[in-house]
C-alpha positions as CSV (number, residue, x, y, z in Angstrom):
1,X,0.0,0.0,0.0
2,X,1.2,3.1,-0.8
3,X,1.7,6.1,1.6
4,X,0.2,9.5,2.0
5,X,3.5,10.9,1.0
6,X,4.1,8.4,-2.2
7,X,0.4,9.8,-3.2
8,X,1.1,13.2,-3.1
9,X,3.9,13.4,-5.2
10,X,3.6,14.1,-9.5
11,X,3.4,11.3,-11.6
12,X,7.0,10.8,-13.5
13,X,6.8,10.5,-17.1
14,X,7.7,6.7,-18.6
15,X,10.8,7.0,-20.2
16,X,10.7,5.2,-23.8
17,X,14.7,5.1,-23.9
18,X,16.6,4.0,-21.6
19,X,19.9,6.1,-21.9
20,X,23.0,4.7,-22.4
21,X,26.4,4.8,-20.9
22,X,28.8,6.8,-23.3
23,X,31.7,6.2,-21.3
24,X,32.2,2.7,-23.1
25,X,31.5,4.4,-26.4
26,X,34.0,4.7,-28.8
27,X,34.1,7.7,-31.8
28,X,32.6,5.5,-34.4
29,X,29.7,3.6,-32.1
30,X,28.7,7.5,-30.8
31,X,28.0,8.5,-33.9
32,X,26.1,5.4,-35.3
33,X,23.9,5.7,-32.0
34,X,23.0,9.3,-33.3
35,X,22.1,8.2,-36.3
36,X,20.1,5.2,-34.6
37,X,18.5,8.2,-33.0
38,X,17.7,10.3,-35.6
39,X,16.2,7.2,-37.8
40,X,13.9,6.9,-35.0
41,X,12.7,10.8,-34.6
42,X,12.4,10.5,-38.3
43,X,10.2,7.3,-38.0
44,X,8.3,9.4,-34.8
45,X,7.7,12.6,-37.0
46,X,6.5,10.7,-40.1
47,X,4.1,8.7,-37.8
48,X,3.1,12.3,-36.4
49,X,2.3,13.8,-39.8
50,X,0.0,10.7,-40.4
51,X,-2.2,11.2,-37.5
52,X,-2.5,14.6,-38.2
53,X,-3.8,14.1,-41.6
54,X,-5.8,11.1,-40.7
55,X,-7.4,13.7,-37.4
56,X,-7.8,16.6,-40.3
57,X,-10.2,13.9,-42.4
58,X,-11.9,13.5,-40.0
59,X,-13.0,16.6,-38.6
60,X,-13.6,17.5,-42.3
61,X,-15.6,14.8,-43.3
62,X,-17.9,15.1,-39.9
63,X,-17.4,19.0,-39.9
64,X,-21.4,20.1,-39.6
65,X,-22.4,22.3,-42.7
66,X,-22.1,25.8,-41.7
């Protein structure tokens, strides 16, 4: 059971990436990890722009005639 004090306190966001340690990181495997990175804020934004146009159909199509 959680206490009063555990209840109280703001709700942390869930991480979706876990960071990684850099230290072990050499030149070569920083730089592929960015890339890693950016192919996946790519993949996010493209998935973005599809529910945006997919949300703009719909309020269009069920838009009531003015």
């Amino acid at each position: 059971m959680a206490t009063l004090e555990e209840e109280d306190r703001p709700l942390r966001k869930r991480r979706r990436l876990e960071p990684l340690v850099l230290d072990t990181l050499g030149v070569e495997e920083l730089r592929d990890y960015i890339a890693e990175l950016r192919d996946e804020i790519a993949r996010a934004e493209a998935d973005i722009g599809k529910k945006q146009s997919h949300r703009s159909a719909a309020d269009a199509f069920f838009r009531k005639p003015g």
